[in-house]
C-alpha positions in Angstrom: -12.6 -33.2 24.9 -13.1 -30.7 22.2 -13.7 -31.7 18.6 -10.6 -32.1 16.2 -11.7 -29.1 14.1 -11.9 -26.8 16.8 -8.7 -27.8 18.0 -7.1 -26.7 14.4 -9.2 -23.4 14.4 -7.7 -22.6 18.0 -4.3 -23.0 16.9 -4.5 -21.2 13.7 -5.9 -17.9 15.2 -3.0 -16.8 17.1 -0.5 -17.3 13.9 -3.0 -14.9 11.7 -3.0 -12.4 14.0 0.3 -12.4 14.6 1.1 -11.8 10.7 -1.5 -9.0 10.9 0.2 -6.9 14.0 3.2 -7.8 12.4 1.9 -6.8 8.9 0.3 -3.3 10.3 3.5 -2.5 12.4 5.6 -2.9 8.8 3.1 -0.5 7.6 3.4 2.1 10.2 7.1 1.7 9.6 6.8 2.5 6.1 5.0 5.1 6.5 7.1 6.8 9.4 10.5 6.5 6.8 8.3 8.1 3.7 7.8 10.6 6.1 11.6 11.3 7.4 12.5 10.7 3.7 10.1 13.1 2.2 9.5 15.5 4.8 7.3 17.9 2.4 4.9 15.0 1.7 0.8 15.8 2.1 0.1 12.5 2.6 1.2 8.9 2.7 -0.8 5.6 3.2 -0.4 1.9 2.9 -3.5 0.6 1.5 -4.6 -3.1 1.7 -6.0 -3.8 -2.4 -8.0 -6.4 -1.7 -10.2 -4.7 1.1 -9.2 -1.0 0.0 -8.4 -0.7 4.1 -6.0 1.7 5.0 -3.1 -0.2 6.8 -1.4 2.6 7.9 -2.1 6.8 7.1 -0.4 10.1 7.8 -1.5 13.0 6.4 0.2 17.1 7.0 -3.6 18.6 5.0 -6.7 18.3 6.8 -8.3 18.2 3.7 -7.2 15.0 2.4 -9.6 11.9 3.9 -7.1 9.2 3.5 -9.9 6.8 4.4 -12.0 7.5 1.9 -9.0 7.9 -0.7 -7.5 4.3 0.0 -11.1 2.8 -0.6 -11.3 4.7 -4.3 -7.5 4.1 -5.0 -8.1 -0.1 -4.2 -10.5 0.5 -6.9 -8.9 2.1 -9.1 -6.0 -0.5 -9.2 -8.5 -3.4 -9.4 -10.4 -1.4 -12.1 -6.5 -1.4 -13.7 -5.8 -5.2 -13.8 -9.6 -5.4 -15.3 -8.4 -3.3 -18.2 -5.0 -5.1 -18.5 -6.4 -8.6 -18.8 -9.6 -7.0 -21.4 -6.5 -5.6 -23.1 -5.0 -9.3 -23.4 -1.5 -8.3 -21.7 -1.5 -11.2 -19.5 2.2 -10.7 -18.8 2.1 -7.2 -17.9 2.8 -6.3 -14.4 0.8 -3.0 -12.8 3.5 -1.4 -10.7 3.0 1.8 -10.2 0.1 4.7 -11.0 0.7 8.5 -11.5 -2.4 11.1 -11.2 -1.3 14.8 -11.6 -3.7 17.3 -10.2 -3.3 21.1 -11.1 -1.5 21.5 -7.7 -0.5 18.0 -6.5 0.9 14.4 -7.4 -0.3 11.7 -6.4 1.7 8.4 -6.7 0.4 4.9 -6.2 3.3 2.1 -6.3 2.3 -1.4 -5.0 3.6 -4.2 -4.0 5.2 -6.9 -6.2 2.5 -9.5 -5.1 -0.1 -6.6 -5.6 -1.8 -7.0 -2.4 -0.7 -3.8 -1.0 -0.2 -0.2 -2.4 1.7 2.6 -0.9 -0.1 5.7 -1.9 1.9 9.6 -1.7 0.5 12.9 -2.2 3.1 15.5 -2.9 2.9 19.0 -3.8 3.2 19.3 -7.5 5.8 22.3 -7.4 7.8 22.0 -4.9 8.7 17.9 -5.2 12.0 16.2 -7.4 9.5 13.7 -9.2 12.2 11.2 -10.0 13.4 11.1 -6.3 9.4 10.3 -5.2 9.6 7.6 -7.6 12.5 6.3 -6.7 12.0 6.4 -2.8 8.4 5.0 -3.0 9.9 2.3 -5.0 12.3 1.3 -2.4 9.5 1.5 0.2 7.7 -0.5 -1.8 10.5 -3.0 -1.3 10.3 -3.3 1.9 6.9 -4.0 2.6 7.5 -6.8 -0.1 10.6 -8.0 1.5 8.8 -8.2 4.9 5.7 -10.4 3.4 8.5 -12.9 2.0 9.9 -13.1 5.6 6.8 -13.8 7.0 5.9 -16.6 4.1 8.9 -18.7 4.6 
């Protein structure tokens, strides 16, 4: 007969990796509706904060290394809440980051627990800013919404 721990381990690992397909499959979803949504997007990835590991990625520019972006944008967010609690704003809540580049935006929003991030590139020209915003946000919902399913 097997020890008792090993027992608890064995029983444990099928549950976890049934959150993470579960978790990565909300991601490709989210990622596949930014896209319908926002069909002139450049790029669109759900980024995990913690590990800066992209989830899920789709990008229209060959130019744009979304694995290599996610990793600097985790950062960037943890560099964020760093500043935030220096700044002694303990009940301030990061929820969304906006970088303008000569020729593109590029929108961060995360999650309301903060462990994920949905980041969008968009052309700078061509894109209704508000409307991002405002569909990122909802997005941004969603992944939330599907975590809280999962918890309870």
């Amino acid at each position: 007969m097997k020890p008792k721990s090993y027992r608890k381990k064995a029983t444990r690992q099928p549950a976890v990796r049934k959150r993470q397909l579960e978790l990565l499959s909300r991601a490709n979803e989210v990622v596949e509706q930014l896209r319908n949504e926002l069909p002139q997007l450049l790029a669109v990835a759900v980024v995990d904060v913690a590990s800066g590991t992209s989830l899920a990625a789709h990008t229209s520019s060959p130019t744009l290394d979304l694995l290599t972006a996610a990793k600097f944008q985790a950062g960037l967010v943890q560099r964020k809440h760093e500043a935030l609690a220096a700044l002694n704003l303990p009940d301030e809540q990061l929820e969304d980051i906006m970088i303008t580049l000569s020729s593109q935006l590029h929108l961060l929003r995360l999650s309301s627990t903060g462990e994920r991030l949905i980041s969008l590139v968009v052309d700078a020209q061509t894109t209704n800013l508000a409307l991002a915003r405002d569909i990122l946000r909802t997005r941004a919902e969603q992944l939330d919404a599907a975590s809280a399913l999962r918890a309870a």
